[in-house]
C-alpha positions as protocol buffer text, in pm:
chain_id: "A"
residue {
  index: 1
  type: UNK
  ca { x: 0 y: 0 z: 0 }
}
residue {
  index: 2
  type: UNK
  ca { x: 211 y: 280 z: 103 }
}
residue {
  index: 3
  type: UNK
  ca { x: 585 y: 158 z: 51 }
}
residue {
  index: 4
  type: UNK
  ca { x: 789 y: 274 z: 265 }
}
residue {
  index: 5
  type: UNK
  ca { x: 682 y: 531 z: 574 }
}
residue {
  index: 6
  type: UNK
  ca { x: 838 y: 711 z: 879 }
}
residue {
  index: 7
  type: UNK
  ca { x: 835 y: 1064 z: 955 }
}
residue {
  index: 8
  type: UNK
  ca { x: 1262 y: 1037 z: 937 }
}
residue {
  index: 9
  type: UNK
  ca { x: 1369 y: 800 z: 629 }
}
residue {
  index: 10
  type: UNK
  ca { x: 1758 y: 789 z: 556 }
}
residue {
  index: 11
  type: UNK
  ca { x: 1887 y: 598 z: 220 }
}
residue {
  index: 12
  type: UNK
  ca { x: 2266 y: 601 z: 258 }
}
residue {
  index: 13
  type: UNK
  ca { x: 2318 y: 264 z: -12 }
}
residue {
  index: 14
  type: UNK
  ca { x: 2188 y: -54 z: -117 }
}
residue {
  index: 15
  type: UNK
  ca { x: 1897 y: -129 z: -395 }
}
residue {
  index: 16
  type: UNK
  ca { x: 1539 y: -53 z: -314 }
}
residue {
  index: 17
  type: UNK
  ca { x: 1260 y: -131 z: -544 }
}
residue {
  index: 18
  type: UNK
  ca { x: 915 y: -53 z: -439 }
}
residue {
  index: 19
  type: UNK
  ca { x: 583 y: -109 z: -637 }
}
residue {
  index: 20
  type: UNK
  ca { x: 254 y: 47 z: -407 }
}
residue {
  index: 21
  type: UNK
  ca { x: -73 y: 55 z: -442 }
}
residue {
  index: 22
  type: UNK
  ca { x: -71 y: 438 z: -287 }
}
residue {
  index: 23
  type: UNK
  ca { x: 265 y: 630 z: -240 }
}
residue {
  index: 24
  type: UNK
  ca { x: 597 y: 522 z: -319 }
}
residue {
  index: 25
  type: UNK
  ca { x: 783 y: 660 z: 4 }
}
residue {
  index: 26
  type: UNK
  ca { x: 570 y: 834 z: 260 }
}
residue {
  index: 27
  type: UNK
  ca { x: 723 y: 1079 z: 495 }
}
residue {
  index: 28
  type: UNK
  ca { x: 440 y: 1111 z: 797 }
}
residue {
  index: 29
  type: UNK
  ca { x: 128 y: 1049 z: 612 }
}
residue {
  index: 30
  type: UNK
  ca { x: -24 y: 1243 z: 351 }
}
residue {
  index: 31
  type: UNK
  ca { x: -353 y: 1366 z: 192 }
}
residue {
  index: 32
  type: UNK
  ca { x: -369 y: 1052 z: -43 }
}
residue {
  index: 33
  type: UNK
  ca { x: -588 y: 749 z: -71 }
}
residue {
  index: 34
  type: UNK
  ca { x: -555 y: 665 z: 290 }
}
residue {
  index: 35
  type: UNK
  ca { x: -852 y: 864 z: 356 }
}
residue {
  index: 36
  type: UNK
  ca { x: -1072 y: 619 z: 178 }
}
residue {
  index: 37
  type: UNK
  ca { x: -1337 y: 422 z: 382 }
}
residue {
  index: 38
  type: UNK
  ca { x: -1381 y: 750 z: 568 }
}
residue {
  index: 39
  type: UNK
  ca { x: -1122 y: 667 z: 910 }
}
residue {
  index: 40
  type: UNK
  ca { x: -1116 y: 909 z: 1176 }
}
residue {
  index: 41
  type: UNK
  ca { x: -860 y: 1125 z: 1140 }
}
residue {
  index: 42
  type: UNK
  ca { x: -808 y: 1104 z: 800 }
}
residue {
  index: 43
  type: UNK
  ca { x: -669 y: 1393 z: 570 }
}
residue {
  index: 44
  type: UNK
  ca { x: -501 y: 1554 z: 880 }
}
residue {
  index: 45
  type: UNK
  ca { x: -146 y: 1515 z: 843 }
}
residue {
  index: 46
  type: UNK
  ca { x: 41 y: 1837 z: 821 }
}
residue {
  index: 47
  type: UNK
  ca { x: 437 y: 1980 z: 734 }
}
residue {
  index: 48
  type: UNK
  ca { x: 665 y: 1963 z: 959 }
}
residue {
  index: 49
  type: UNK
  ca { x: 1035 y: 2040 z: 1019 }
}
residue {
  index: 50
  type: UNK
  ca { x: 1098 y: 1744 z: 1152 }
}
residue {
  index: 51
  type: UNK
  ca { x: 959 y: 1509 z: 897 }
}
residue {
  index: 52
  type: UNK
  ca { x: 1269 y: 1429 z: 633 }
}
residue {
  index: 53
  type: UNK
  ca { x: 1389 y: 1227 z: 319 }
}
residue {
  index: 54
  type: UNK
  ca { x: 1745 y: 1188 z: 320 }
}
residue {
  index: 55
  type: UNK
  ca { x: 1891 y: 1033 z: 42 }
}
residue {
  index: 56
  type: UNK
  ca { x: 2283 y: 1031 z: 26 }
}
residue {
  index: 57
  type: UNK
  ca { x: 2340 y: 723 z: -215 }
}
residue {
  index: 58
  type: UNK
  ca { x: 2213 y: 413 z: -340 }
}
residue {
  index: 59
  type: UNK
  ca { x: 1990 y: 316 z: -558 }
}
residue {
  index: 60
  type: UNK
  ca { x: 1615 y: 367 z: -572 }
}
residue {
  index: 61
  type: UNK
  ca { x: 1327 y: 245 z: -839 }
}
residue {
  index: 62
  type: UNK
  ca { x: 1001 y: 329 z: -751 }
}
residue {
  index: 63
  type: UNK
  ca { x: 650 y: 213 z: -888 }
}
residue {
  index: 64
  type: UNK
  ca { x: 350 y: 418 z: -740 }
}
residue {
  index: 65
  type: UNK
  ca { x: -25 y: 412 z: -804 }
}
residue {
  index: 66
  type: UNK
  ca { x: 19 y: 750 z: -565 }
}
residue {
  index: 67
  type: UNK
  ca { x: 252 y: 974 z: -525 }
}
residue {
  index: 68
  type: UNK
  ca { x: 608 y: 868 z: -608 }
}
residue {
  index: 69
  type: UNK
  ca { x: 776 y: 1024 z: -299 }
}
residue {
  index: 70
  type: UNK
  ca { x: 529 y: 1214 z: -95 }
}
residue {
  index: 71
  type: UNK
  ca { x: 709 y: 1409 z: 194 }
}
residue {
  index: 72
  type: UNK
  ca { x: 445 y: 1624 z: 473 }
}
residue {
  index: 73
  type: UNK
  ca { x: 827 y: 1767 z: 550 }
}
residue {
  index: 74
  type: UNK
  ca { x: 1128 y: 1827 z: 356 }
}
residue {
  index: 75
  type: UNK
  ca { x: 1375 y: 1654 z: 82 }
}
residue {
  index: 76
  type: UNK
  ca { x: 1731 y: 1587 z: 77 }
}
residue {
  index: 77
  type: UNK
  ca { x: 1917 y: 1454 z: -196 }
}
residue {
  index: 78
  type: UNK
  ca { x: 2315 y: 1423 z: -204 }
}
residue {
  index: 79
  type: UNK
  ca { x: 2357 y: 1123 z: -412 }
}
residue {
  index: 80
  type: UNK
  ca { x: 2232 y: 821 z: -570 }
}
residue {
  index: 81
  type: UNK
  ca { x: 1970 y: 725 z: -859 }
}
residue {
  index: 82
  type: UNK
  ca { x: 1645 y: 757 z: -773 }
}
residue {
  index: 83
  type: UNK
  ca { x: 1334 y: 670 z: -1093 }
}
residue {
  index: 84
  type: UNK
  ca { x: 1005 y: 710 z: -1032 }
}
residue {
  index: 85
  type: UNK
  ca { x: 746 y: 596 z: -1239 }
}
residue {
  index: 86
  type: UNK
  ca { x: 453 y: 790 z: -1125 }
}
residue {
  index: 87
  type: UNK
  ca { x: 74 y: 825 z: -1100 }
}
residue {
  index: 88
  type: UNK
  ca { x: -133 y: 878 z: -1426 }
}
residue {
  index: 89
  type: UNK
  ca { x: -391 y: 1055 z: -1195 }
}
residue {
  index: 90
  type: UNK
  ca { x: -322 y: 1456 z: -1176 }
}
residue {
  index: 91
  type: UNK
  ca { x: -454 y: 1424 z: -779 }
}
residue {
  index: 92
  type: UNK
  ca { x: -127 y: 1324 z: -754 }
}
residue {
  index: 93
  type: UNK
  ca { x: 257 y: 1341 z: -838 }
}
residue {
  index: 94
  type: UNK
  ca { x: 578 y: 1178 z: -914 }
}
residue {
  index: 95
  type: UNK
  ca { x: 696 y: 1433 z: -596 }
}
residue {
  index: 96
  type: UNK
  ca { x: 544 y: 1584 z: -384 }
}
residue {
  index: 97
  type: UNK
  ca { x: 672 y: 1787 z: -90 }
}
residue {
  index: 98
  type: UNK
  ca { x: 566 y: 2069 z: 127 }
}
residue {
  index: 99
  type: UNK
  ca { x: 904 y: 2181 z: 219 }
}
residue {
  index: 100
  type: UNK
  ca { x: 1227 y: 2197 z: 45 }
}
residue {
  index: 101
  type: UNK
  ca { x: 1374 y: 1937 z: -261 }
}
residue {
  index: 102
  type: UNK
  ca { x: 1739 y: 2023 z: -218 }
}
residue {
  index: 103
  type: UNK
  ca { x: 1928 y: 1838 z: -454 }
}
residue {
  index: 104
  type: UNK
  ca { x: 2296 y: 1883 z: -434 }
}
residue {
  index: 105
  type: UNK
  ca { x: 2430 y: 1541 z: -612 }
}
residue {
  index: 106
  type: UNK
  ca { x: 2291 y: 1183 z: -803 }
}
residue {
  index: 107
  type: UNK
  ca { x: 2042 y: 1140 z: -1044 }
}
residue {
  index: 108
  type: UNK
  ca { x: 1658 y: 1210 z: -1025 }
}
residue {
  index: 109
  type: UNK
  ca { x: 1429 y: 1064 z: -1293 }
}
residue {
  index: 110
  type: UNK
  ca { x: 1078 y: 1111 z: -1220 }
}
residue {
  index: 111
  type: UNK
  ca { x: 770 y: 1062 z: -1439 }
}
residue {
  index: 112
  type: UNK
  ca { x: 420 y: 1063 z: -1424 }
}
residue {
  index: 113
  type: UNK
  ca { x: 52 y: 1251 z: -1434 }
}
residue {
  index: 114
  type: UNK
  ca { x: 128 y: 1662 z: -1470 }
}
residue {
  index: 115
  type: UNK
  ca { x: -166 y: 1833 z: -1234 }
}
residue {
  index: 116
  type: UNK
  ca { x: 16 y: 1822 z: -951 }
}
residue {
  index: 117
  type: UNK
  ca { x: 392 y: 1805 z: -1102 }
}
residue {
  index: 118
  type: UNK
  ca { x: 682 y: 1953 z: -864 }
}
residue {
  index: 119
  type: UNK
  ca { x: 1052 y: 2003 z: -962 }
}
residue {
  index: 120
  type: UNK
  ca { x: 1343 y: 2007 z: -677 }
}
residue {
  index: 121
  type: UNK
  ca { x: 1329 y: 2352 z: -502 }
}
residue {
  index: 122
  type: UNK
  ca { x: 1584 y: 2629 z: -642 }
}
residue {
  index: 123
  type: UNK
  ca { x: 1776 y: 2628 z: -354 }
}
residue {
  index: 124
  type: UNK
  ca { x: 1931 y: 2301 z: -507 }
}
residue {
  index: 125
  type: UNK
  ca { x: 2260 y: 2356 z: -673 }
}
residue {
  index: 126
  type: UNK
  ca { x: 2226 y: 2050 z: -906 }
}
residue {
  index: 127
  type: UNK
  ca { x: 2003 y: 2162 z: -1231 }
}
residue {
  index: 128
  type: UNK
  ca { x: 1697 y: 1984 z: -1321 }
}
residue {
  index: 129
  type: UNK
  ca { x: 1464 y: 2026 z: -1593 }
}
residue {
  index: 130
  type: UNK
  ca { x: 1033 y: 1992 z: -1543 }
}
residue {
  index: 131
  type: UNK
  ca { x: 913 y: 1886 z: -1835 }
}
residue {
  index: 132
  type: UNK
  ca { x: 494 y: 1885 z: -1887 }
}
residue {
  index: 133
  type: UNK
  ca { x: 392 y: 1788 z: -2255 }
}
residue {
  index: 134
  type: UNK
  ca { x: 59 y: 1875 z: -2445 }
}
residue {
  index: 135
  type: UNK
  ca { x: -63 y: 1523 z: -2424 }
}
residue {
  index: 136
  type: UNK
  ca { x: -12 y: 1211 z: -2209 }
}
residue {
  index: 137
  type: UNK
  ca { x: 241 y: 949 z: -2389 }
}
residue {
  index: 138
  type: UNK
  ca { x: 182 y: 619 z: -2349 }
}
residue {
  index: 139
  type: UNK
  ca { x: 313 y: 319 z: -2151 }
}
residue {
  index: 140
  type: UNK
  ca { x: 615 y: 172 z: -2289 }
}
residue {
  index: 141
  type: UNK
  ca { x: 663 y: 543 z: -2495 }
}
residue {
  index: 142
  type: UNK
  ca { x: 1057 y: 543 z: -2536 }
}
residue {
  index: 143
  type: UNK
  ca { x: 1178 y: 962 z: -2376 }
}
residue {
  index: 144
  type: UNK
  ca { x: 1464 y: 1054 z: -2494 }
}
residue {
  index: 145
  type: UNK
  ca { x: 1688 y: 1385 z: -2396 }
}
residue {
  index: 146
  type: UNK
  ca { x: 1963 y: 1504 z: -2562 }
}
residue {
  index: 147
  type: UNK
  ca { x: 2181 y: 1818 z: -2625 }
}
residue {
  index: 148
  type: UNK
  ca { x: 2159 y: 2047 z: -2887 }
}
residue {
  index: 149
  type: UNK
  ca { x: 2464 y: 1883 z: -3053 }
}
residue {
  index: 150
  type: UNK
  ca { x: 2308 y: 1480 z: -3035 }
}
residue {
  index: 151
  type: UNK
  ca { x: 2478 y: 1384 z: -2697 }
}
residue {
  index: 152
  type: UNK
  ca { x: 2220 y: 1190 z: -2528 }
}
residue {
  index: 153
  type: UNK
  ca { x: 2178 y: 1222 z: -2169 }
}
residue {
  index: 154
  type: UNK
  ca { x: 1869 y: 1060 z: -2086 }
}
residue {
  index: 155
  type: UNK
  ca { x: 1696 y: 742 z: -2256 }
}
residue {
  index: 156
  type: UNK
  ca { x: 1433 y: 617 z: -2068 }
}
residue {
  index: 157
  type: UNK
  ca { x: 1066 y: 367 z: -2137 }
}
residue {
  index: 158
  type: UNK
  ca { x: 830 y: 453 z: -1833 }
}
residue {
  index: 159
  type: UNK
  ca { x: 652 y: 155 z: -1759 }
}
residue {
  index: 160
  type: UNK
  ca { x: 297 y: 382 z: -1763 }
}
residue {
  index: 161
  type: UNK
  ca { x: 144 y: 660 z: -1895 }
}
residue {
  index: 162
  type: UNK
  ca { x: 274 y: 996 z: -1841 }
}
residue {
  index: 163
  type: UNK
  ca { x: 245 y: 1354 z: -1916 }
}
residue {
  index: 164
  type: UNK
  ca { x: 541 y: 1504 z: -1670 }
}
residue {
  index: 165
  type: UNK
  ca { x: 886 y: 1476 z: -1691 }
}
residue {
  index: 166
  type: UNK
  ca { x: 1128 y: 1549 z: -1388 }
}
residue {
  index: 167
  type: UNK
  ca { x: 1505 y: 1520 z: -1467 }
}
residue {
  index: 168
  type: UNK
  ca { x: 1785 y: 1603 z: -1234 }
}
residue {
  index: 169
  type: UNK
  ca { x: 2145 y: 1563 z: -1358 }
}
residue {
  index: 170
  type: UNK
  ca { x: 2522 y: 1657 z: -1363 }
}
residue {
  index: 171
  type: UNK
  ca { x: 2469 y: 1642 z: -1728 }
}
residue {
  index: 172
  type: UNK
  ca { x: 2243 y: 1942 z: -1738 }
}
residue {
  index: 173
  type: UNK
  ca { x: 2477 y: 2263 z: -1750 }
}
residue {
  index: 174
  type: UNK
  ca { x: 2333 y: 2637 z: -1732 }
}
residue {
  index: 175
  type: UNK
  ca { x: 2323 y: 2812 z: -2067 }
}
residue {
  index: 176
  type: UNK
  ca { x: 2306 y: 2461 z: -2325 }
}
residue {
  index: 177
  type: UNK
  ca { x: 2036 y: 2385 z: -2506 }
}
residue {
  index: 178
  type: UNK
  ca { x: 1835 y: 2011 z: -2480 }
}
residue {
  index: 179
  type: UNK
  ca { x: 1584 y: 1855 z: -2738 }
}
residue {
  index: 180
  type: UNK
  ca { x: 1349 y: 1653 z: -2606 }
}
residue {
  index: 181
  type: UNK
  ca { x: 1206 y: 1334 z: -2774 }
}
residue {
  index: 182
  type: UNK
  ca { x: 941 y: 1067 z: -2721 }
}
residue {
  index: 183
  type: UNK
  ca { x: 944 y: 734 z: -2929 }
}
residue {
  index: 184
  type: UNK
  ca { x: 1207 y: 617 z: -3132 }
}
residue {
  index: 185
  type: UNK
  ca { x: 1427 y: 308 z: -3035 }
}
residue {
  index: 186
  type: UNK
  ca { x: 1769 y: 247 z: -2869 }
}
residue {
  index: 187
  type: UNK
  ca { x: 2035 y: -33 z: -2864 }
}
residue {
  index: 188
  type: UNK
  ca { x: 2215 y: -75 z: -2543 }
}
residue {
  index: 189
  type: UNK
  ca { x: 2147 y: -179 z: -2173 }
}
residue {
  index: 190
  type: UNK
  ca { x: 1833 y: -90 z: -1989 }
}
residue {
  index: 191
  type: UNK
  ca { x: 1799 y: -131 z: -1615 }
}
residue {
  index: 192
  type: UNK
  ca { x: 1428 y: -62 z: -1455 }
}
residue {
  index: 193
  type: UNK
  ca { x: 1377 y: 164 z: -1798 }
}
residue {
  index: 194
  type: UNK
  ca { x: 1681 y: 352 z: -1805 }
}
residue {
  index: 195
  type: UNK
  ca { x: 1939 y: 295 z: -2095 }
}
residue {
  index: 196
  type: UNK
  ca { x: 2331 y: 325 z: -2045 }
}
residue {
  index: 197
  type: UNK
  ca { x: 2545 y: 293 z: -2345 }
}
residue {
  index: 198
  type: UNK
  ca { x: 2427 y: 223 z: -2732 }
}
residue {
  index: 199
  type: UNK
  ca { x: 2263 y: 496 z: -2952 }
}
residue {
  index: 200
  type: UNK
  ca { x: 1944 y: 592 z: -3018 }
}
residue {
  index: 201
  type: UNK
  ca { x: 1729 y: 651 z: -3277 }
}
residue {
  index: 202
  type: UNK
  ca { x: 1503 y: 970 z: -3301 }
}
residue {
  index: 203
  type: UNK
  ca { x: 1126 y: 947 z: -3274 }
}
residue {
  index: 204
  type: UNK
  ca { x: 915 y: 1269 z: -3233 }
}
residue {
  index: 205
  type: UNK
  ca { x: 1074 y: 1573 z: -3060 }
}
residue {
  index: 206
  type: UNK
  ca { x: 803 y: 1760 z: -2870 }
}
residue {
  index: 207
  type: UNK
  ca { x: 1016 y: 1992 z: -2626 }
}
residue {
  index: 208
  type: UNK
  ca { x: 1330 y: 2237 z: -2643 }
}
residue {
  index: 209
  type: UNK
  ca { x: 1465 y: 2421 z: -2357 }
}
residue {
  index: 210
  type: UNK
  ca { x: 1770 y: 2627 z: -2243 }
}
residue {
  index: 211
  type: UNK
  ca { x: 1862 y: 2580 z: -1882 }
}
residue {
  index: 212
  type: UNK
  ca { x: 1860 y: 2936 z: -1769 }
}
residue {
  index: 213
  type: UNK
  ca { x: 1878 y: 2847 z: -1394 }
}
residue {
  index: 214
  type: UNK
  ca { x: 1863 y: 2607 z: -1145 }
}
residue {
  index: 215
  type: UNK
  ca { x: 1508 y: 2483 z: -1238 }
}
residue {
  index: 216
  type: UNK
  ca { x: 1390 y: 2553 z: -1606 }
}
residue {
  index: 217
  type: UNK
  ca { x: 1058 y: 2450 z: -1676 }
}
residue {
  index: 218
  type: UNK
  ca { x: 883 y: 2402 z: -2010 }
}
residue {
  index: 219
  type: UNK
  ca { x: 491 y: 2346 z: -2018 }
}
residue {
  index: 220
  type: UNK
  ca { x: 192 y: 2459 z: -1745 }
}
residue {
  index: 221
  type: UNK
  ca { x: 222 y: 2337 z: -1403 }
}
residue {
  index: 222
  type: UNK
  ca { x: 113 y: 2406 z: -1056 }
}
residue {
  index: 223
  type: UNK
  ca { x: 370 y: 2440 z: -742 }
}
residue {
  index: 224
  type: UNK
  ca { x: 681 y: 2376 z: -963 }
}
residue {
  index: 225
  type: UNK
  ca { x: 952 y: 2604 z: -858 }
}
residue {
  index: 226
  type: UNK
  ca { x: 976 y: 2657 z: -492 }
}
């Protein structure tokens, strides 16, 4: 149901793979599908200071029905992978947070449903990119990112439908341009969707941007940049 939960969780290493029914990783409860069936106390849990995701390395694939990471506190990433395939309801996100999403260091891949889409904070210093296309692609839909000169630097087949793209990486740099691409094929290795190695070959491209700061967004979106 709801993955993993504690108001304090702390991912230093290892390999964690979590498929829910509800939210990925829950840090102290959230306004989700909990509520359902009408418990007492339901739909009360609130932000705190205390309530924390730490993730300093390690490796992280999540499958959620809910929200990928929901956090009722505050997000800290240092290092690691972490991929999130998503909801494909817009009541919900591949992260959500009420705090902070500092990301300093690793690799964030999150995809999903785009109502309720947040990017890291901008008080990150790694760059990320939120993504939100015109219509939903489907499962299995090959996304591919790559610089304006054909390096790739993201190749990726979300296992469901999805609309938003979050992508956090030391590949991004300020002031480069990326094109990004959905369909197409690839050769190489693919772990949990993502690709290492091999080429690919170009399907549709439906996004440009230009990192111009720490987040850059392309496409509509609610609580995306704070």
């Amino acid at each position: 149901y709801e993955g993993i939960e504690s108001a304090v969780i702390t991912i230093n290493e290892g390999n964690v793979h979590v498929i829910s029914s509800d939210d990925g990783i829950n840090i102290a409860g959230g306004n989700d599908a909990s509520a359902l069936g009408g418990r007492p106390g339901q739909n009360t849990f609130r932000y705190s200071a205390n309530n924390y995701l730490y993730v300093n390395g390690g490796y992280v694939a999540i499958d959620a029905n809910g929200d990928g990471i929901d956090a009722n506190g505050s997000i800290d990433m240092t290092g690691g992978v972490v991929i999130i395939n998503g909801p494909t309801r817009n009541d919900n996100g591949a992260l959500d947070y009420l705090g902070t999403c500092n990301v300093t260091g690793g690799l964030l891949v999150a995809v999903g449903s785009s109502g309720m889409a947040q990017a890291p904070s901008t008080t990150s210093t790694r760059y990320s990119v939120l993504i939100n296309l015109t219509s939903a692609q489907s499962a299995g839909t090959m996304l591919h990112i790559a610089s304006q000169d054909g390096k790739g630097i993201l190749t990726f087949v979300p296992t469901k439908a999805y609309q938003s793209i979050v992508f956090c990486s030391p590949e991004l740099k300020e002031g480069s341009t990326y094109l990004v691409y959905t369909g197409g094929r690839a050769t190489g290795n693919a772990v949990d969707g993502l690709y290492s190695g091999g080429a690919y070959t170009a399907g549709t491209q439906v996004a440009s941007l230009t990192v111009t700061g720490i987040v850059t967004g392309v496409g509509s979106s609610r609580g995306a940049f704070p």
